[in-house]
C-alpha positions in Angstrom: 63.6 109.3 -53.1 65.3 106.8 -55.5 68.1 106.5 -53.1 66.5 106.0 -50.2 63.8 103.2 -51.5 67.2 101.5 -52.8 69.4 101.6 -49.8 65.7 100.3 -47.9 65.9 97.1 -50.4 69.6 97.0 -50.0 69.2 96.9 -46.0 66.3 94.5 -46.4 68.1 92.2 -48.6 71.2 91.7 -46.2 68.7 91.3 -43.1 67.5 88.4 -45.0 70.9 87.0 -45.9 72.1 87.0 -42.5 68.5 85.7 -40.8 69.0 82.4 -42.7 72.3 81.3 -40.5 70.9 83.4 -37.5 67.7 80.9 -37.9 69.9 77.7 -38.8 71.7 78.4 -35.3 69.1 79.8 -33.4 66.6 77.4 -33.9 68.0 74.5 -32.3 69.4 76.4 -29.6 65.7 77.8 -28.6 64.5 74.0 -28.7 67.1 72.8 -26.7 66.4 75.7 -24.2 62.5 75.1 -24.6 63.1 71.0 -23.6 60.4 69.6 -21.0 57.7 73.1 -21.6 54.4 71.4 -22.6 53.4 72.2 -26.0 56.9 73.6 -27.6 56.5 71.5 -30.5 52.8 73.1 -31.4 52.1 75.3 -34.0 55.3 74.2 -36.3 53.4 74.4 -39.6 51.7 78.0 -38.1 55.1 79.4 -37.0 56.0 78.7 -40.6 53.2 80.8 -41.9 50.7 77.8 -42.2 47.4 79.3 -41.3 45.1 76.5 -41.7 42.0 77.6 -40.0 41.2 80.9 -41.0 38.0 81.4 -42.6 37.3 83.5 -46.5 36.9 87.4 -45.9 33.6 88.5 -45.8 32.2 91.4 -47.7 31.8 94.5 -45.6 34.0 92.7 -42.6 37.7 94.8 -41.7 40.3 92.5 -40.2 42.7 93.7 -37.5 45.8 91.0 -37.3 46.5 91.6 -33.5 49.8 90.0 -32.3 50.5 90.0 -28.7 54.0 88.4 -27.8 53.1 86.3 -24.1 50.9 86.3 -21.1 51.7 89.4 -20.1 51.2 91.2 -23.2 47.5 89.2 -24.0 46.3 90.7 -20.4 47.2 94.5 -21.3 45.3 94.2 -24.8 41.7 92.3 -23.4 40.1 95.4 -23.4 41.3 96.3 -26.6 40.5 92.6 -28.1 36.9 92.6 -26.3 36.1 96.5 -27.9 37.2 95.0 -31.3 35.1 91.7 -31.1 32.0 94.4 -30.0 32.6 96.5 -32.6 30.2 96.1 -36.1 31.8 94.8 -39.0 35.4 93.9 -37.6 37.0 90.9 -36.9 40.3 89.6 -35.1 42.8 87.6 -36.0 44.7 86.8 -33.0 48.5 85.7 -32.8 50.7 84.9 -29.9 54.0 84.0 -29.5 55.0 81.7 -26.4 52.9 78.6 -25.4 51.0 79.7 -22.4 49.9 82.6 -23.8 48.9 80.5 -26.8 47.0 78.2 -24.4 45.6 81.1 -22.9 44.3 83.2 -25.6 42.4 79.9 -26.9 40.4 79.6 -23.3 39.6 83.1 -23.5 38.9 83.7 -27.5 38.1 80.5 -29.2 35.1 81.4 -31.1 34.6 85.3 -30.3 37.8 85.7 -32.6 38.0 84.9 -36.3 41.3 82.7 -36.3 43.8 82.0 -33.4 47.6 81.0 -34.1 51.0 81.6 -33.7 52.8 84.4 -35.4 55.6 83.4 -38.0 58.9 83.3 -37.7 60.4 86.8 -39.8 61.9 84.8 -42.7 60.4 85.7 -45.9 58.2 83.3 -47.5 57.0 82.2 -44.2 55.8 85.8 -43.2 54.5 86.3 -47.4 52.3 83.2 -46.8 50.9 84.2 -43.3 49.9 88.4 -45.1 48.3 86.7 -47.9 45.9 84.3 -45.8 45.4 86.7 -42.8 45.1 89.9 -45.5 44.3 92.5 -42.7 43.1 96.2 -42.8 45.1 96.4 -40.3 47.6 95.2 -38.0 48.4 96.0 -34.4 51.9 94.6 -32.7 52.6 95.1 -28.8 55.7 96.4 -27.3 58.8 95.9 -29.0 57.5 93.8 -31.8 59.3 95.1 -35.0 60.2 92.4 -37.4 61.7 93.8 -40.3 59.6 91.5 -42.8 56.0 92.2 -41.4 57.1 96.0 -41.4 57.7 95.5 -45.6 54.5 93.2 -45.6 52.6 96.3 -44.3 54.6 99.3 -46.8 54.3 96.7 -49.6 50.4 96.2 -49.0 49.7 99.8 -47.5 48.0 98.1 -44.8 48.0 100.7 -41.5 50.5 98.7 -38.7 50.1 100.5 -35.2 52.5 99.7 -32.4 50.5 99.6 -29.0 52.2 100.6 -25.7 56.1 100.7 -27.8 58.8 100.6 -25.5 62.7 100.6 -26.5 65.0 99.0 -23.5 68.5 100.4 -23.0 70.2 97.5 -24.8 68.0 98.0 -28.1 68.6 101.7 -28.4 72.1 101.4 -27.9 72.2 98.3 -30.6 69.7 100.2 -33.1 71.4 104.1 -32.6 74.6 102.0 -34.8 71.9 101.8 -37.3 72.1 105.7 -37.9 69.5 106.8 -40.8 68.6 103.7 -42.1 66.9 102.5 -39.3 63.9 104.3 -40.1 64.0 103.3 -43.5 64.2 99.6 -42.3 60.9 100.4 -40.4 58.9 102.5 -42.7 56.0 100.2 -42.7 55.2 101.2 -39.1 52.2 103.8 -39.7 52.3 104.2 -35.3 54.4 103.8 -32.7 52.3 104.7 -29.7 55.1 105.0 -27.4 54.5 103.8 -23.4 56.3 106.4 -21.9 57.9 110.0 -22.4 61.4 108.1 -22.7 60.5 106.1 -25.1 58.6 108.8 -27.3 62.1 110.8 -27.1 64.1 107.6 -28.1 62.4 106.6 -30.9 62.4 110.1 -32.5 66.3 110.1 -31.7 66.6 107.3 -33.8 64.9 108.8 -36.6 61.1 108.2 -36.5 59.2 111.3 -38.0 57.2 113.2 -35.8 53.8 111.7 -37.5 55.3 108.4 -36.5 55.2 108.6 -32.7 52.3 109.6 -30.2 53.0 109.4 -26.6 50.2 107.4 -25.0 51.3 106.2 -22.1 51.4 102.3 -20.6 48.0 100.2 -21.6 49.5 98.0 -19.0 48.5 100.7 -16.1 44.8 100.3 -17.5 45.1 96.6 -17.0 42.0 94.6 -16.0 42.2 93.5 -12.3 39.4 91.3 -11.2 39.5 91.7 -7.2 38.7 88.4 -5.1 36.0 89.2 -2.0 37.2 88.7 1.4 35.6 85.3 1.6 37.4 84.2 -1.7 41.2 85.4 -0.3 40.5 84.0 2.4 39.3 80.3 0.9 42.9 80.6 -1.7 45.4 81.4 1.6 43.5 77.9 3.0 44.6 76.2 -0.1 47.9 77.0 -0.6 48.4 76.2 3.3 48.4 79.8 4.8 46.7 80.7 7.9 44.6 84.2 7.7 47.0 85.3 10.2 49.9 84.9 8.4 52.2 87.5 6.2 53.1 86.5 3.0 56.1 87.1 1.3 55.6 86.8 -2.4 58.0 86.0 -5.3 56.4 87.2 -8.5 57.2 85.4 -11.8 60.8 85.1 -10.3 63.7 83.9 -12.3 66.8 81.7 -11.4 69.0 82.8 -8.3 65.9 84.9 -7.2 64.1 82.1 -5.6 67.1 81.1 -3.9 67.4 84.7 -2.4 63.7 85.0 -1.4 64.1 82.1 0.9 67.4 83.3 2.6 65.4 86.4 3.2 62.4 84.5 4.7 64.5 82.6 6.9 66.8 85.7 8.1 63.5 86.8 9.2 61.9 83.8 10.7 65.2 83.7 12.3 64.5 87.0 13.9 61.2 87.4 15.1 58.1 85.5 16.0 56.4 87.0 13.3 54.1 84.3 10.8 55.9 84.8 7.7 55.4 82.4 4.9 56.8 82.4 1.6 55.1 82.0 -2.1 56.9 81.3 -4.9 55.8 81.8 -8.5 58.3 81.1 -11.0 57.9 82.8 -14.4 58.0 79.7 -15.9 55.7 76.6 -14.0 58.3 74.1 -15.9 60.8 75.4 -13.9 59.8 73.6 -11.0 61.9 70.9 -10.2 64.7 73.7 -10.0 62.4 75.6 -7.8 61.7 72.3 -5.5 65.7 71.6 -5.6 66.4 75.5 -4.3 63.5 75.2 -1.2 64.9 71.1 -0.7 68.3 72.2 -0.3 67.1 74.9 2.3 65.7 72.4 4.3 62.0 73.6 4.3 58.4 72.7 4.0 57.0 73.1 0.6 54.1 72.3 -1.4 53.1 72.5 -5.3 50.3 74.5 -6.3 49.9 72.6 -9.0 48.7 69.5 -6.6 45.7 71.4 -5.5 44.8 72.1 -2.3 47.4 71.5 0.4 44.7 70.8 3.2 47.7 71.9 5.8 49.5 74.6 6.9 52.9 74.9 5.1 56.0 77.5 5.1 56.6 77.5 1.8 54.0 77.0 -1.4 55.9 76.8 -5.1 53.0 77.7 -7.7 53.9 75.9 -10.8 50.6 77.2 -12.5 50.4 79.5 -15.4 47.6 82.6 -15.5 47.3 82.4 -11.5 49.3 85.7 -10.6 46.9 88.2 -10.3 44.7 85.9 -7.9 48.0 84.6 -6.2 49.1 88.5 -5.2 46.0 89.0 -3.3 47.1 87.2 -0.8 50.1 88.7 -0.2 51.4 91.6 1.8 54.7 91.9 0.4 55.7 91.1 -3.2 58.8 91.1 -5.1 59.2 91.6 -8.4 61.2 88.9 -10.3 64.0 89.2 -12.9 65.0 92.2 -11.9 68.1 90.9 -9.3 71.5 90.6 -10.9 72.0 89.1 -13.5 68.6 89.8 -14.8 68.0 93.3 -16.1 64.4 93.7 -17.5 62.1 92.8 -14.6 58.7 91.8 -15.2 55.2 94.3 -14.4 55.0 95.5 -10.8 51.5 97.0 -12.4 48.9 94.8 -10.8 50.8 94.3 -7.5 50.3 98.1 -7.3 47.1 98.2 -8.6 46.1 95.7 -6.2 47.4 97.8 -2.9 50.6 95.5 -2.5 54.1 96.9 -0.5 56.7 96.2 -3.4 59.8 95.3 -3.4 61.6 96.0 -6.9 65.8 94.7 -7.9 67.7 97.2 -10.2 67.0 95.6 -13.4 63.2 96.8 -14.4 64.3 97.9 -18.3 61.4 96.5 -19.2 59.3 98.6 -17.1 61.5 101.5 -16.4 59.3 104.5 -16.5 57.2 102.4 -13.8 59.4 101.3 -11.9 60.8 105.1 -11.3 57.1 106.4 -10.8 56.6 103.7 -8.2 60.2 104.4 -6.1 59.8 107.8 -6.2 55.7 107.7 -5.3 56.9 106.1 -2.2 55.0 102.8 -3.4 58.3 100.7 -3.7 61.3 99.9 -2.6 64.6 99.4 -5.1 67.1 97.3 -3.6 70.6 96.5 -5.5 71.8 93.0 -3.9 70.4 90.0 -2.1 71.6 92.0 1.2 69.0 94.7 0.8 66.2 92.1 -0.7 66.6 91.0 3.1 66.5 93.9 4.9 63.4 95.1 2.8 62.1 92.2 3.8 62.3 92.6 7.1 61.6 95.7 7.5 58.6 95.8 5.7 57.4 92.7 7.5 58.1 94.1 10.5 56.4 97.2 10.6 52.4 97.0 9.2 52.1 100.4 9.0 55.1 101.1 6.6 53.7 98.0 4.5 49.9 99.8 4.5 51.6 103.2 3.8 53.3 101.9 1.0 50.5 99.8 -0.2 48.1 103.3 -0.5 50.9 105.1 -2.2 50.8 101.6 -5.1 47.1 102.3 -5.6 47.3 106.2 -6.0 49.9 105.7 -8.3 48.0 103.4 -10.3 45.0 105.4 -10.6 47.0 108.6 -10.9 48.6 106.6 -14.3 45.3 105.5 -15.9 44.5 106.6 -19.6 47.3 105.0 -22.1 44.3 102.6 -22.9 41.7 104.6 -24.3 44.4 106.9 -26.2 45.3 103.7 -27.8 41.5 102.7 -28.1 41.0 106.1 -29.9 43.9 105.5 -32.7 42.8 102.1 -33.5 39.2 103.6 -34.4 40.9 106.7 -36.4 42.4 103.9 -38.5 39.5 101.0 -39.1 37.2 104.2 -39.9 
């Protein structure tokens, strides 16, 4: 036991020696990539472990520190944030990590939660100062969220720490297996890792997690919360971003670099084709990305608007929506929708969840690490189709435009799946309560 508590310190000490150059180069190089986003500068002093706005524990009150990472991550946990808000004698302190999802969690939360902020960088002092403000009963971290320091915060203060929906991509089990056995020693404070899917379950006890450790509850992002638009209300947002009701739309969802660029060769192989209405909407992951967006759709020669102007008041080919929080409104007016970063060179992909949920034909690249388990359910449920290449992102395309019925087949097989996947939230629901009672 001796051992093993000193080769932990040991490991902990030289993570700590190396973060400090790691942050000294890092730092500057996230800024520099972060240039012209709105807001990168905010929450310095929080980031640091400043927390200046959290109020004095009251007696009888359990805190739960919930981080969740960006956008994406704050959607899956609402329900679990709204059941922790209604619950007696508990309150949230709510972190986030990227901008948007910071501006986001402040529309939604401000004043139903305790504190809002920005989780601190993992160095030290700065994560120290942020445990002793916060001081939480507990503390629940999304996905992949393992930072060595919070872990030893947690073992040091025997404070429960539950990972919700824990995934592991290919690149991070390949990186941590050259840990060998003192991997799980680095992450002894995590009391749970509820683990998204059977893959990840079996990877994290191949690394060394005790069977106590891990609990297979399947994807909280499956159980999202999809607020439908009526008939009226699609047909009123198709108007303002300059689509007809007649049209198809082609959608690009939270695309990254090179992808937009191959949605519109797509678009125009088909409108090349066929006499078919097909228009094309673009949402870029990131809305600051726009002028590359606008410089991709210029240099095609086509007719574009910004969402981000408001309503178009015409009808247009193309409509880039440099908006943030829009998407799940945005794919309800599409018929087909493609997945972004998952084209070469990008490998993790981003959720094909509410697309599927929603009743959408999908149209997925090869790189969906990120979302692996679901992207295999959906291929092999019929609800969408993997392509390799720009070359069969156009002949999806077309095809699926083409044909209504295998677009409506494919779109019943998303919502079946869906359904048939429900469940992971109210596992995770269930081991949140086991630990606050």
């Amino acid at each position: 036991m001796v051992l093993k508590l000193a080769a932990m310190v040991l490991v902990l000490w030289l993570y700590r020696f190396l973060f400090i150059p790691l942050l000294l180069v890092m730092g500057p190089i996230h800024l520099w990539r972060s240039r012209g986003r709105r807001g990168t500068s905010a929450g310095f002093r929080e980031r640091m472990g400043c927390f200046p706005d959290l109020p004095p524990r009251r007696a009888g009150v359990k805190r739960v520190w919930l981080q969740a990472v960006s956008v994406g991550e704050l959607l899956a946990v609402q329900p679990i944030i709204e059941a922790l808000i209604a619950r007696p004698g508990t309150e949230v302190v709510l972190t986030t990590t990227t901008v948007t999802s910071q501006q986001m969690a402040r529309q939604r939360y401000a004043g139903k939660v305790a504190a809002i902020g920005f989780f601190p960088i993992d160095f030290m002092p700065w994560v120290a100062r942020m445990w002793d403000s916060v001081a939480p009963d507990l503390m629940l971290l999304t996905e992949g969220e393992w930072w060595p320091e919070h872990l030893n915060q947690a073992r040091q203060r025997a404070v429960p720490l539950v990972c919700m929906n824990a995934r592991i991509s290919d690149r991070s089990f390949r990186r941590m297996r050259w840990a060998g056995p003192l991997l799980p020693r680095i992450m002894a404070g995590l009391t749970r890792l509820l683990a998204a899917s059977p893959t990840d379950a079996e990877r994290f006890r191949a690394l060394g997690f005790r069977e106590d450790q891990v609990q297979l509850t399947g994807n909280i992002k499956v159980d999202i919360v999809i607020s439908t638009l009526s008939a009226a209300e699609r047909s009123a947002l198709r108007a303002e971003l300059g689509f007809a009701e007649t049209d198809v739309v082609l959608l690009g969802a939270s695309t990254w670099p090179g992808e937009e660029a191959a949605l519109v060769k797509a678009w125009q192989a088909v409108r090349a084709k066929s006499e078919v209405p097909l228009r094309l909407l673009l949402v870029p992951r990131h809305a600051e990305r726009r002028d590359q967006v606008v410089a991709v759709v210029t240099g095609a020669g086509v007719d574009f608007v910004l969402r981000s102007r408001g309503p178009t008041g015409q009808r247009v080919d193309v409509c880039i929506a440099d908006t943030t929080g829009e998407l799940q409104r945005l794919t309800q007016v599409a018929d087909v929708v493609f997945v972004g970063k998952s084209l070469p060179p990008h490998r993790d992909g981003q959720t094909p969840v509410e697309a599927a949920g929603l009743g959408r034909a999908l149209i997925l690249g090869p790189g969906m690490a990120n979302f692996r388990s679901i992207a295999r359910g959906l291929v092999e449920g019929g609800a969408a189709w993997r392509v390799e290449n720009e070359r069969e992102l156009a002949e999806a395309v077309e095809a699926l435009v083409l044909d209504p019925t295998e677009r409506a087949r494919r779109a019943s097989l998303g919502r079946q799946w869906h359904e048939a996947n429900r469940g992971g939230l109210q596992l995770t629901l269930d081991e949140i309560e086991r630990r606050l009672a």
